[in-house]
C-alpha positions as protocol buffer text, in pm:
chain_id: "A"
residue {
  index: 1
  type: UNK
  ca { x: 374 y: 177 z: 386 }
}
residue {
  index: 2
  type: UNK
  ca { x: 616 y: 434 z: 262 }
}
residue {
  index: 3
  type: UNK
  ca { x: 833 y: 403 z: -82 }
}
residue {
  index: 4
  type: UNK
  ca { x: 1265 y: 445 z: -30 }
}
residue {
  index: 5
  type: UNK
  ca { x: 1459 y: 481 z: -375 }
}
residue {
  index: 6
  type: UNK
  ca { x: 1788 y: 303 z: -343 }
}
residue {
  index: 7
  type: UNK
  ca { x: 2059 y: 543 z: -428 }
}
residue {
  index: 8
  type: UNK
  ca { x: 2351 y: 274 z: -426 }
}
residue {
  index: 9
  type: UNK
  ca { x: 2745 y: 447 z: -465 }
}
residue {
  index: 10
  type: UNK
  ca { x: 3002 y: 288 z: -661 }
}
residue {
  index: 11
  type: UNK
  ca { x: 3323 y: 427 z: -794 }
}
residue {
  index: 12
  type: UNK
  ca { x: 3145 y: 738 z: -710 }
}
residue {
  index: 13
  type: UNK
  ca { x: 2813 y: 666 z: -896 }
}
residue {
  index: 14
  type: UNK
  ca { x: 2493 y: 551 z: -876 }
}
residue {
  index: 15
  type: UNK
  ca { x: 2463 y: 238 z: -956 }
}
residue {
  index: 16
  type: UNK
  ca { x: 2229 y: -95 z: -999 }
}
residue {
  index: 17
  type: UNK
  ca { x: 2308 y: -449 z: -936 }
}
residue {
  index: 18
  type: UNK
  ca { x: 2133 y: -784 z: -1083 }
}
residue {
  index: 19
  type: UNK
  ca { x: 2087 y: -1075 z: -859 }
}
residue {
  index: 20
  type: UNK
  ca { x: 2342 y: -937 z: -587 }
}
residue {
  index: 21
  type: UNK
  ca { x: 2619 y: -994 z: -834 }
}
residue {
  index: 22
  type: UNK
  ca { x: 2901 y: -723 z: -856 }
}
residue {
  index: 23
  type: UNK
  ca { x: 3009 y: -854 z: -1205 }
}
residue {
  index: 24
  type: UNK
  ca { x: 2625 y: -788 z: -1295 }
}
residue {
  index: 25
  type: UNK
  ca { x: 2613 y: -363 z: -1317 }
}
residue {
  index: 26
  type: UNK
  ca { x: 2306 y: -247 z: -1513 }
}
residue {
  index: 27
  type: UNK
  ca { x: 2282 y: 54 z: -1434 }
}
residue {
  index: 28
  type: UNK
  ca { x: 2540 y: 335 z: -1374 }
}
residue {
  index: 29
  type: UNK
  ca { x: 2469 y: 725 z: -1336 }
}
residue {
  index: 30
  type: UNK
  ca { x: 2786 y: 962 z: -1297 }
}
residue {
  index: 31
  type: UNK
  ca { x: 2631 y: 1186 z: -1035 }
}
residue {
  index: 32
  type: UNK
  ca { x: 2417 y: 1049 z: -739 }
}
residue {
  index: 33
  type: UNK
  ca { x: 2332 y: 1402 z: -546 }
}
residue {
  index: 34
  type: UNK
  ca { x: 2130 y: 1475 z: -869 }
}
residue {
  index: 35
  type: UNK
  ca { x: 1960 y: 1113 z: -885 }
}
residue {
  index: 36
  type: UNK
  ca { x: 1888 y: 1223 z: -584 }
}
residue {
  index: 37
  type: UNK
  ca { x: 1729 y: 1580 z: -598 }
}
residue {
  index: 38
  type: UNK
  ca { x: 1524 y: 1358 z: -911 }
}
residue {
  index: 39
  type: UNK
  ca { x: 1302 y: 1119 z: -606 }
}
residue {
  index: 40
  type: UNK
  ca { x: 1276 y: 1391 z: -404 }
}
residue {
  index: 41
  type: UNK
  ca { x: 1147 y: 1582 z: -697 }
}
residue {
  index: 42
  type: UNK
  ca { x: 913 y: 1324 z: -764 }
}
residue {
  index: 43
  type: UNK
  ca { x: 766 y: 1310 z: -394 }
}
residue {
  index: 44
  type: UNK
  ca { x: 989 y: 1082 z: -209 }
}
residue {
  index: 45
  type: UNK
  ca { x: 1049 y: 1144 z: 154 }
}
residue {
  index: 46
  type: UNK
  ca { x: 1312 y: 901 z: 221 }
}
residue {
  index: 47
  type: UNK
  ca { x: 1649 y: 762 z: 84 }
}
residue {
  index: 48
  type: UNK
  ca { x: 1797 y: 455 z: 89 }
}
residue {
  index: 49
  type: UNK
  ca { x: 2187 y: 515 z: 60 }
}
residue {
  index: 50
  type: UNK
  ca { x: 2442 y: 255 z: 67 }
}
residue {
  index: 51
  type: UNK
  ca { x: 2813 y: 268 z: 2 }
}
residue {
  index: 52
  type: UNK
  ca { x: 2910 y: -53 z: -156 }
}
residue {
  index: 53
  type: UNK
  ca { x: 3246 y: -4 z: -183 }
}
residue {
  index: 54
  type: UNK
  ca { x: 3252 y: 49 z: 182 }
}
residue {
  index: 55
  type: UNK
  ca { x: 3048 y: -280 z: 211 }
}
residue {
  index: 56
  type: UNK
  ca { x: 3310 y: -488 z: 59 }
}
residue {
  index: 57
  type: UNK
  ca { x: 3609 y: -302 z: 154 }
}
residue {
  index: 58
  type: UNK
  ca { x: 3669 y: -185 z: -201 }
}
residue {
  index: 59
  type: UNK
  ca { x: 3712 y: 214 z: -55 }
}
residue {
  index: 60
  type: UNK
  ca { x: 3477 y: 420 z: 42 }
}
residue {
  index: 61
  type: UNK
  ca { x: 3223 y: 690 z: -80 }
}
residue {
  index: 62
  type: UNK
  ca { x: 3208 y: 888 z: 228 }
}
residue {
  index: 63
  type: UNK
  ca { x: 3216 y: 1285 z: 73 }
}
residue {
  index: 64
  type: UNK
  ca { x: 2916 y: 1135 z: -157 }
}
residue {
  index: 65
  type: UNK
  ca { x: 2705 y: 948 z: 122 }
}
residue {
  index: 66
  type: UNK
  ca { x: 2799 y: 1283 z: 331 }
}
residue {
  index: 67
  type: UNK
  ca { x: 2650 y: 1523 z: 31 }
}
residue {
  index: 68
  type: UNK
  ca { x: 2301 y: 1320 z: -5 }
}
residue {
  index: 69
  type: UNK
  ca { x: 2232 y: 1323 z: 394 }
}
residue {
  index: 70
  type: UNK
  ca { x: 2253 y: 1718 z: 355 }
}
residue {
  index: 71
  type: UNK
  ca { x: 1995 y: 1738 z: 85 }
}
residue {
  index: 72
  type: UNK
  ca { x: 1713 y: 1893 z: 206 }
}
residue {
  index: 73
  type: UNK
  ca { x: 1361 y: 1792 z: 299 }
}
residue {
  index: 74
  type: UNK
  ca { x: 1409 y: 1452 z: 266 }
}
residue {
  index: 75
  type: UNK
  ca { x: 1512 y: 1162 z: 536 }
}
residue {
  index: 76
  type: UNK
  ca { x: 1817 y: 965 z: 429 }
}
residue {
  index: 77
  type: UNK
  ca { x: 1875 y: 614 z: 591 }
}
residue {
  index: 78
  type: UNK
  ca { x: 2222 y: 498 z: 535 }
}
residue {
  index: 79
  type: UNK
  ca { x: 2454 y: 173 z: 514 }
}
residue {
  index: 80
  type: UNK
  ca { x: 2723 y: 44 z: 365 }
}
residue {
  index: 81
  type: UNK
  ca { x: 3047 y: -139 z: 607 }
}
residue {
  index: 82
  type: UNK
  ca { x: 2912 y: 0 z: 912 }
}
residue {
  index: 83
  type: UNK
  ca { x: 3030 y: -182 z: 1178 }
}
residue {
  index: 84
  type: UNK
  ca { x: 3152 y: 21 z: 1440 }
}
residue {
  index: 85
  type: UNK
  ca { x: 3006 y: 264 z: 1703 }
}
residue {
  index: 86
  type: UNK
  ca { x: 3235 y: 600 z: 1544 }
}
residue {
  index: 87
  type: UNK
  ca { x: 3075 y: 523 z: 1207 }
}
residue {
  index: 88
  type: UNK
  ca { x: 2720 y: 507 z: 1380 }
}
residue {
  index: 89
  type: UNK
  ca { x: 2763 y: 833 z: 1598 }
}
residue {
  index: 90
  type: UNK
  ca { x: 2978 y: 981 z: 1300 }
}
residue {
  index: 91
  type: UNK
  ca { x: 2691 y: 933 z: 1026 }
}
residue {
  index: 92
  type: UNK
  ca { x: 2390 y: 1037 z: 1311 }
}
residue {
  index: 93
  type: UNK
  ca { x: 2612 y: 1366 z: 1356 }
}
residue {
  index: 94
  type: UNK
  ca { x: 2601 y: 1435 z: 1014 }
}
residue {
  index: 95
  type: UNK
  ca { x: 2244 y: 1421 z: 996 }
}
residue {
  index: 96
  type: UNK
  ca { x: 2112 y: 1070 z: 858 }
}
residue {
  index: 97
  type: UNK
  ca { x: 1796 y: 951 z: 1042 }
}
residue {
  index: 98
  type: UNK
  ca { x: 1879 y: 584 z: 1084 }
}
residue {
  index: 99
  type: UNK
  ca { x: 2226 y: 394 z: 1045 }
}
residue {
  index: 100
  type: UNK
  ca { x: 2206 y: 65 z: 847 }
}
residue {
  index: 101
  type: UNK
  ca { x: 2418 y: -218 z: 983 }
}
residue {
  index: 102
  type: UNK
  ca { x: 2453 y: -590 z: 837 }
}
residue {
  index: 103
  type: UNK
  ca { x: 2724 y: -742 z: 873 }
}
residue {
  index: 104
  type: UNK
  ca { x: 2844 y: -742 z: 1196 }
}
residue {
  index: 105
  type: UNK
  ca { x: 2486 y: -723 z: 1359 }
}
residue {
  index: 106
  type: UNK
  ca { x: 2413 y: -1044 z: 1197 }
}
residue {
  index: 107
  type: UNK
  ca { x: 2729 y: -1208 z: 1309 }
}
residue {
  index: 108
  type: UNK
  ca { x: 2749 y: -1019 z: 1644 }
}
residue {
  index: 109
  type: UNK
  ca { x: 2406 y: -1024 z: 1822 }
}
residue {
  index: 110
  type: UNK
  ca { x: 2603 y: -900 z: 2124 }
}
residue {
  index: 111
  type: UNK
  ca { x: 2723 y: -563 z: 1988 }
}
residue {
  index: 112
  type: UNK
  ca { x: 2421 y: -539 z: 1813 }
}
residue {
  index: 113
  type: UNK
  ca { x: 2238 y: -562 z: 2131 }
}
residue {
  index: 114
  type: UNK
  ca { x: 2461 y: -258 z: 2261 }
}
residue {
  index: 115
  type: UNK
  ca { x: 2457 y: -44 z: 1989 }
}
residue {
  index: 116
  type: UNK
  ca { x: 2078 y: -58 z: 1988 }
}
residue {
  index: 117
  type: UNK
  ca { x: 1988 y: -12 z: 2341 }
}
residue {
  index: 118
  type: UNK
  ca { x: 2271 y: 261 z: 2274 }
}
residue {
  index: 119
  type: UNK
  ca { x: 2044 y: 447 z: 1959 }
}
residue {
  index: 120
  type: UNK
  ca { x: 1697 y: 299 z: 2045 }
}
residue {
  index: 121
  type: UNK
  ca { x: 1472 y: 371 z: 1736 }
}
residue {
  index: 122
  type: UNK
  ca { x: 1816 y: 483 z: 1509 }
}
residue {
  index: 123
  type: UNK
  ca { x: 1968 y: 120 z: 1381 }
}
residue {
  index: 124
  type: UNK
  ca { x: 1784 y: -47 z: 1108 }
}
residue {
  index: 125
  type: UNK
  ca { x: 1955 y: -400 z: 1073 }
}
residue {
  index: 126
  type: UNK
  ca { x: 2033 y: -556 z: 719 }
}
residue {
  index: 127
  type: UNK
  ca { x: 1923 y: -894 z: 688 }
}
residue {
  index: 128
  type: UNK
  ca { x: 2028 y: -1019 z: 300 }
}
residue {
  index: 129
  type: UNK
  ca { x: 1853 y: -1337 z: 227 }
}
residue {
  index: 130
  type: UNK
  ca { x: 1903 y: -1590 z: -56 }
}
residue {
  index: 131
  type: UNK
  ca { x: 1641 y: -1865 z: -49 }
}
residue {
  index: 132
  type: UNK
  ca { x: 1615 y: -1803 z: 324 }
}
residue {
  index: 133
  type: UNK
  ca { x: 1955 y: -1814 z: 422 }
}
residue {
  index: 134
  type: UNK
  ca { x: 2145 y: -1489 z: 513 }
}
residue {
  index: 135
  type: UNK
  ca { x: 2428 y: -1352 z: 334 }
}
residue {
  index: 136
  type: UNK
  ca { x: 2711 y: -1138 z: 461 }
}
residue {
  index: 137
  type: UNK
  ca { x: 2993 y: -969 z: 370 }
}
residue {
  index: 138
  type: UNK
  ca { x: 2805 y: -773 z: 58 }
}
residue {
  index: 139
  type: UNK
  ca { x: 2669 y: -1070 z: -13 }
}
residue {
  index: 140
  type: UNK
  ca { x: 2963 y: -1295 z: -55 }
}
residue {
  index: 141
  type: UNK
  ca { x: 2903 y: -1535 z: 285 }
}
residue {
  index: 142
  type: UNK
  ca { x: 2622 y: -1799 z: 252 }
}
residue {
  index: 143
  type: UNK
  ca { x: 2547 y: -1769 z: 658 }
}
residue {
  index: 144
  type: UNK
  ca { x: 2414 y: -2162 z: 809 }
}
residue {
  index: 145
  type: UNK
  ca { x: 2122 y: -1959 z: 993 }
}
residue {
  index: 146
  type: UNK
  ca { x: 1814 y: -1902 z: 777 }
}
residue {
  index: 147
  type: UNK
  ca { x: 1636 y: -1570 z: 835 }
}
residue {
  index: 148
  type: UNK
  ca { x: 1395 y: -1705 z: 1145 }
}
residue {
  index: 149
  type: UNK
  ca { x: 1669 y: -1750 z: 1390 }
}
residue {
  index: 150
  type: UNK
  ca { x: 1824 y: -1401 z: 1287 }
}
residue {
  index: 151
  type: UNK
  ca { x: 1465 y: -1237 z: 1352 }
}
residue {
  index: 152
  type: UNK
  ca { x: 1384 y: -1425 z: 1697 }
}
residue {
  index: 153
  type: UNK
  ca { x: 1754 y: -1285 z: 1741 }
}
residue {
  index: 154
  type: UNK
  ca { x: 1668 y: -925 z: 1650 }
}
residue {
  index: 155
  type: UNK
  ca { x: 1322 y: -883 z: 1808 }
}
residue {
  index: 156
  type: UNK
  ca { x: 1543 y: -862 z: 2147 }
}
residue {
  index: 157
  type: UNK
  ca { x: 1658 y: -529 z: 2026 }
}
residue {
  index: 158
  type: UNK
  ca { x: 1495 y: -158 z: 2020 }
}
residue {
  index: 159
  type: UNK
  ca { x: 1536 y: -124 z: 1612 }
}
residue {
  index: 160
  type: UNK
  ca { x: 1449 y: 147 z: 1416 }
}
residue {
  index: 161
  type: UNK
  ca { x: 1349 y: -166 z: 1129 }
}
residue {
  index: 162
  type: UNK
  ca { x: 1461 y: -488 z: 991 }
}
residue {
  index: 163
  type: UNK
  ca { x: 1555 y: -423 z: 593 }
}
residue {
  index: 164
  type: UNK
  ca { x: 1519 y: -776 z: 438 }
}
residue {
  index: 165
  type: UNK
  ca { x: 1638 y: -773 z: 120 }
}
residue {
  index: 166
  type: UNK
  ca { x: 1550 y: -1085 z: -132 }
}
residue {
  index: 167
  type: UNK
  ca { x: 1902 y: -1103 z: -297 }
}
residue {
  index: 168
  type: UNK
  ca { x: 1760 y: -1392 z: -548 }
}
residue {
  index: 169
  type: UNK
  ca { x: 1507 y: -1157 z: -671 }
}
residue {
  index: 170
  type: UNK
  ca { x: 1740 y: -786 z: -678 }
}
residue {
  index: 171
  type: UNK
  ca { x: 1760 y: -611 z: -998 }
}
residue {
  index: 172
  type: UNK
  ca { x: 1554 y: -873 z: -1185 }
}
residue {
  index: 173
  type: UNK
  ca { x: 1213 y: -735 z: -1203 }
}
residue {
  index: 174
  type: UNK
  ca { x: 1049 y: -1032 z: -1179 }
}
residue {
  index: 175
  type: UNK
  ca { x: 889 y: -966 z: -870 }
}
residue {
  index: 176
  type: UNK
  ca { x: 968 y: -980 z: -507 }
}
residue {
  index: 177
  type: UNK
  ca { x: 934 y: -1296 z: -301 }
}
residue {
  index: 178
  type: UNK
  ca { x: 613 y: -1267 z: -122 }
}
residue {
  index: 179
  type: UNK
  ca { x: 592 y: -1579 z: 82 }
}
residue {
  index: 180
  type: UNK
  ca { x: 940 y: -1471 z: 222 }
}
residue {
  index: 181
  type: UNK
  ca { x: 851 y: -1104 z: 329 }
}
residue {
  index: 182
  type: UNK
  ca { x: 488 y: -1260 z: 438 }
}
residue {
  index: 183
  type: UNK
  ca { x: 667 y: -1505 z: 703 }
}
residue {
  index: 184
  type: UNK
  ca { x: 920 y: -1225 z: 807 }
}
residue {
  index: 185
  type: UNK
  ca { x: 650 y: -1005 z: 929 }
}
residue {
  index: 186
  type: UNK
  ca { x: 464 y: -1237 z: 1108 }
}
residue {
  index: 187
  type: UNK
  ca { x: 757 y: -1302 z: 1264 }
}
residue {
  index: 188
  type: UNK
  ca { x: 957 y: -985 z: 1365 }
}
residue {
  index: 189
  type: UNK
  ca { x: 862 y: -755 z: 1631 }
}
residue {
  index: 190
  type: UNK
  ca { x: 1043 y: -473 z: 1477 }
}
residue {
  index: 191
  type: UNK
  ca { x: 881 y: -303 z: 1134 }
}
residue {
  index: 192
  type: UNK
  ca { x: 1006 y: -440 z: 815 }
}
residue {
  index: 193
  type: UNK
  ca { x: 1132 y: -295 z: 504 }
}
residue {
  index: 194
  type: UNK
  ca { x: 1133 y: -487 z: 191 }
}
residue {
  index: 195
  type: UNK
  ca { x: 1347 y: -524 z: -37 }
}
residue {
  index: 196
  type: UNK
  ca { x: 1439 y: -732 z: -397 }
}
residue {
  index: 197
  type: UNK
  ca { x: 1287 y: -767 z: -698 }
}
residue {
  index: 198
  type: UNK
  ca { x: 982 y: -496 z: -626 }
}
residue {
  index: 199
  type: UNK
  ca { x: 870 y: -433 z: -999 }
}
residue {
  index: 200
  type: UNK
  ca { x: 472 y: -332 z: -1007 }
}
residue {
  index: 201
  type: UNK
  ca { x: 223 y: -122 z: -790 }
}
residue {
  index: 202
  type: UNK
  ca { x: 50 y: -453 z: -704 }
}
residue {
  index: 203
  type: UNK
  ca { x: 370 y: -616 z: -585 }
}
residue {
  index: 204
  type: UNK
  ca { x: 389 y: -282 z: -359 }
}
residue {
  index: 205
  type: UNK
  ca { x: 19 y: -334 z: -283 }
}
residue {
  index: 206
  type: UNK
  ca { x: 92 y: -640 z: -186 }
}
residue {
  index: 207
  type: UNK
  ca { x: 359 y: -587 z: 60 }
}
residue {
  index: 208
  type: UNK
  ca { x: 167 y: -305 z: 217 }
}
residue {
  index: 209
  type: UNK
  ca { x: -126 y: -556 z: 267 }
}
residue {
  index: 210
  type: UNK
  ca { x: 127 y: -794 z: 494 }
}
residue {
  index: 211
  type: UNK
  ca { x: 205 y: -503 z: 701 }
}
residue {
  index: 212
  type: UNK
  ca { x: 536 y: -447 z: 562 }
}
residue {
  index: 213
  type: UNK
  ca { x: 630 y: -98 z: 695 }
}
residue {
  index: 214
  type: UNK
  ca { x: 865 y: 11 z: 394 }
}
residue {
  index: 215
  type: UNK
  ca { x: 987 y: -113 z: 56 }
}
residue {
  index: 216
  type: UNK
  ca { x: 1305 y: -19 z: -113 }
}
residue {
  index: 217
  type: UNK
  ca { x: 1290 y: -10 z: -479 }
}
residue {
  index: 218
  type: UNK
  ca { x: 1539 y: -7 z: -745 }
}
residue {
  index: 219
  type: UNK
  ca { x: 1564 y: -141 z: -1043 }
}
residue {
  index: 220
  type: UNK
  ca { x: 1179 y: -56 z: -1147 }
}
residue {
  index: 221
  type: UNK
  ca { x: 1255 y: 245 z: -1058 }
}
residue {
  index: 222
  type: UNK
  ca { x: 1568 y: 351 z: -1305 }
}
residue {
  index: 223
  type: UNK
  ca { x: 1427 y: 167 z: -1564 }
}
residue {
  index: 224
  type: UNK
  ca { x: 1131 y: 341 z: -1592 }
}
residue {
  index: 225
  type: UNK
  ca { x: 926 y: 28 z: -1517 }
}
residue {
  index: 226
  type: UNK
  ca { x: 737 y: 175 z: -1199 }
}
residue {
  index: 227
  type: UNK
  ca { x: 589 y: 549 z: -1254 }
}
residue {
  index: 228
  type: UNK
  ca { x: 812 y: 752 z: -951 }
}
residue {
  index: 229
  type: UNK
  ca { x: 582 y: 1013 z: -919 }
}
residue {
  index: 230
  type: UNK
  ca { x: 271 y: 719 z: -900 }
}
residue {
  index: 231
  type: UNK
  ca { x: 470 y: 530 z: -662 }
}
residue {
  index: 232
  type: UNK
  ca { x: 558 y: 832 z: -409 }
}
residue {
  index: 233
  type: UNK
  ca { x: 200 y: 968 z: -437 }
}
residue {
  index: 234
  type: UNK
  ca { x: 62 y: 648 z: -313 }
}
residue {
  index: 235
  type: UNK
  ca { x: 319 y: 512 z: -109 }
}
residue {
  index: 236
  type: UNK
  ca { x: 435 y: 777 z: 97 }
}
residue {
  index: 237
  type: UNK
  ca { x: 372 y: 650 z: 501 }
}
């Protein structure tokens, strides 16, 4: 299982949410190319980079998102109001590994469909759960399918991943939901990244031991609570 810092973009900086709330900022950091060079320092190998205002439609953070996929030596996966094929081909041409979508994948299985026989191994999709239910529209839209039917949905598709995050659980540190990210990789066909509430080496541990392919981690992370350099040097595949 490999390790993915989150480096989320606000306003122009790095930022961390609580509990998928906007009102609920914890954490801000003025310049996100040097958060970072700091994880790749430490060992990372990938980013996790998503433009939030770009998720809402609050503006966008395109120059910054731009300036972390040309860091070097490191992957970059990146999301963030994707939801069109010129955003897809325009963030592939600027060098990001794998293209993040949520909403629209979610709500239009169709294009989805397209975009990934279109980029076969490229698309991760974003599926935001709260208490099983998906959530759209940076987490504003309570969807009426729970997470099952948007897997058996997805496992049609040639995906790079399926990024679940556990919106009850983000930027708590109280631990990720288990039984949730269990059930999700028994049921997907594509790999699964995890992410929400990650806060220890045995919650990480754990994941890995479910087969979860990846785990996102914030919070723990700019807080100090999990050890970077302990995390990349263990969790690095």
């Amino acid at each position: 299982m490999i390790a993915i810092p989150a480096v989320d973009i606000r306003d122009g900086s790095c930022v961390q949410l609580v509990g998928g709330s906007y009102d609920a900022e914890r954490i801000r950091i003025p310049d996100p190319a040097g958060v970072a060079r700091a994880w790749t320092d430490a060992g990372f190998t990938r980013l996790h980079v998503v433009d939030l205002d770009a998720a809402t439609g609050r503006g966008s953070n395109e120059r910054i998102v731009r300036e972390l996929i040309g860091l070097s030596d490191i992957l970059v996966q990146v999301g963030g109001g994707v939801r069109g094929e010129d955003a897809i081909e325009r963030l592939l041409s600027d060098g990001a590994e794998y293209v993040v979508v949520g909403t629209r994948a979610i709500e239009d299985p169709e294009w989805l469909h397209g975009i990934a026989a279109q980029y076969p191994g490229e698309i991760i999709v974003a599926a935001d759960v709260r208490e099983r239910r998906v959530v759209t529209h940076g987490w504003a839209k309570l969807q009426h399918r729970d997470i099952f039917d948007v897997i058996d949905e997805l496992n049609d598709s040639p995906l790079a991943g399926v990024l679940v995050t556990a919106v009850h659980k983000e930027g708590q540190l109280r631990g990720t939901d288990l039984f949730l990210m269990d059930d999700v990789a028994e049921r997907s066909e594509s790999p699964v990244i995890a992410s929400g509430g990650i806060t220890t080496m045995n919650d990480l541990r754990a994941l890995a031991e479910r087969g979860i392919a990846g785990a996102v981690i914030g919070m723990a992370l700019y807080t100090g609570t999990l050890d970077a350099r302990a995390v990349a040097g263990e969790f690095s595949a």
